[in-house]
PAVEXTI-120790 format. One record per residue (C-alpha): x, y, z; residue in one letter. Coordinates in steps of 0.1 Angstrom, whole numbers, padded with zeros to 4 digits, always signed. Layout:
N
XYZA/...
# end
This chain:
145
-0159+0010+0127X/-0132+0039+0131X/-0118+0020+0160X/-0114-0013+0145X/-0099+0001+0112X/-0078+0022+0134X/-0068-0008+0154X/-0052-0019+0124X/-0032+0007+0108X/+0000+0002+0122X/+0002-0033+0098X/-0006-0017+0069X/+0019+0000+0044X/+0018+0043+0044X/-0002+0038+0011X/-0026+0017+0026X/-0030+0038+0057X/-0035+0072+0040X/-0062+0051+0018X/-0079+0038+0054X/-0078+0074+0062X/-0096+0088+0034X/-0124+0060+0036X/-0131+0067+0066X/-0140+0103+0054X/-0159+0094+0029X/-0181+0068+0050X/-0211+0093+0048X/-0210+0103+0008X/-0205+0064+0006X/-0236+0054+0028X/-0255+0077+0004X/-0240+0065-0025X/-0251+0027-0021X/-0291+0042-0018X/-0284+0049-0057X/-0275+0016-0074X/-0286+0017-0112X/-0319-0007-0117X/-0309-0043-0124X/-0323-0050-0158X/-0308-0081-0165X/-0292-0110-0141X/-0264-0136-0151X/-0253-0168-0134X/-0225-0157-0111X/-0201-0174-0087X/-0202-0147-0061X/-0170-0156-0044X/-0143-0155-0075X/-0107-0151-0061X/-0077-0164-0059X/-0078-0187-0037X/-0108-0204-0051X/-0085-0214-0085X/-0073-0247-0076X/-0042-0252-0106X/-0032-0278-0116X/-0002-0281-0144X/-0021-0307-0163X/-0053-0298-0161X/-0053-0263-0156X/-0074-0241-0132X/-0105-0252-0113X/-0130-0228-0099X/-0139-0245-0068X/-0163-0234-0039X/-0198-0226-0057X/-0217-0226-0025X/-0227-0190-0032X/-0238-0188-0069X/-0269-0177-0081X/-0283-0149-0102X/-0260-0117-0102X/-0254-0082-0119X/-0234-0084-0151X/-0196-0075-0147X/-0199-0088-0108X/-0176-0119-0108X/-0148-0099-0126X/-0147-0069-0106X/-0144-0095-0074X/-0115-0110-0090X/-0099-0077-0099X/-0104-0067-0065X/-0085-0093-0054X/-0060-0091-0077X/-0055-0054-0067X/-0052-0064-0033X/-0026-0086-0039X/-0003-0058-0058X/-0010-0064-0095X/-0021-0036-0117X/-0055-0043-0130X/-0056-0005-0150X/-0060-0022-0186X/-0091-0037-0168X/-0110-0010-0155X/-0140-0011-0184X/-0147-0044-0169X/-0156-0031-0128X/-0190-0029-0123X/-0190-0002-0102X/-0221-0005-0084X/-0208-0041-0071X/-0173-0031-0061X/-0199-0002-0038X/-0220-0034-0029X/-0186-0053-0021X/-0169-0029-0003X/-0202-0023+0023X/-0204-0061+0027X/-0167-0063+0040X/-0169-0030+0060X/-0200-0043+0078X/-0180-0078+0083X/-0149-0060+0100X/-0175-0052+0127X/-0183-0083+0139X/-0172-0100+0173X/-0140-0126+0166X/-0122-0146+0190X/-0089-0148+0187X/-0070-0143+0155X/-0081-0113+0138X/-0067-0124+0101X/-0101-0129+0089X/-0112-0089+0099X/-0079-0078+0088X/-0085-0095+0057X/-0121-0080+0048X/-0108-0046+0057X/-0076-0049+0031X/-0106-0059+0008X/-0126-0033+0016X/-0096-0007+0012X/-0086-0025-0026X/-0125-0020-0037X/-0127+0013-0023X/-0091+0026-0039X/-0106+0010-0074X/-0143+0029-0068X/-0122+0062-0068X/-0099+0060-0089X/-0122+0053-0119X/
# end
């Protein structure tokens, strides 16, 4: 994991790579941390993939969610902290929308992405690099609230 994020610091910004940095520190507390999700007490129909580019727009008729392949039962306050994930990733400030993370998913979010950067790719390495500037956005929200 260290090597691979490593492998990518030299594209990222000096903000980006001091946040890679202190991830990669925290890797153990954060392990231990995703043992301690709060009981899910209630589930909601989610969309488990919401982002910007599953919006289609269209000036007429407005904006589509598309891609639903991955819905199903979910944890309140899941679908809006991916999208504000996103959103931070992409350089918009999403501070008047902290109350909305769910904490515990933007944890869940940022292991699923980690784990992904790991696997074997062929090729073009957009897709990794892509899951680990996810990761780093979810990670930079989970501390910073």
């Amino acid at each position: 994991m260290r090597e691979l994020s490593l492998g990518f610091l030299d594209r990222l910004t000096p903000h980006s790579q001091n946040i890679t940095k202190k991830l990669l520190a925290d890797l153990p507390a954060l392990i231990n941390a995703g043992g301690r999700h709060s009981d899910i007490k209630k589930l909601v129909f989610c969309h488990h993939d919401i982002r910007q580019s599953n919006m289609a727009w269209h000036p007429k008729r407005g904006t589509k969610l598309i891609d639903w392949s991955w819905s199903g039962p979910g944890e309140p306050g899941s679908d809006i902290t991916s999208l504000l994930i996103d959103l931070h990733k992409s350089g918009h400030n999403i501070s008047n929308y902290y109350k909305e993370i769910n904490l515990d998913h933007c944890l869940t979010l940022m292991g699923f992405w980690l784990n992904h950067v790991t696997w074997p790719y062929r090729g073009d390495d957009t897709l990794r690099f892509q899951q680990s500037l996810s990761a780093l956005s979810a990670y930079e929200i989970y501390t910073t609230i």
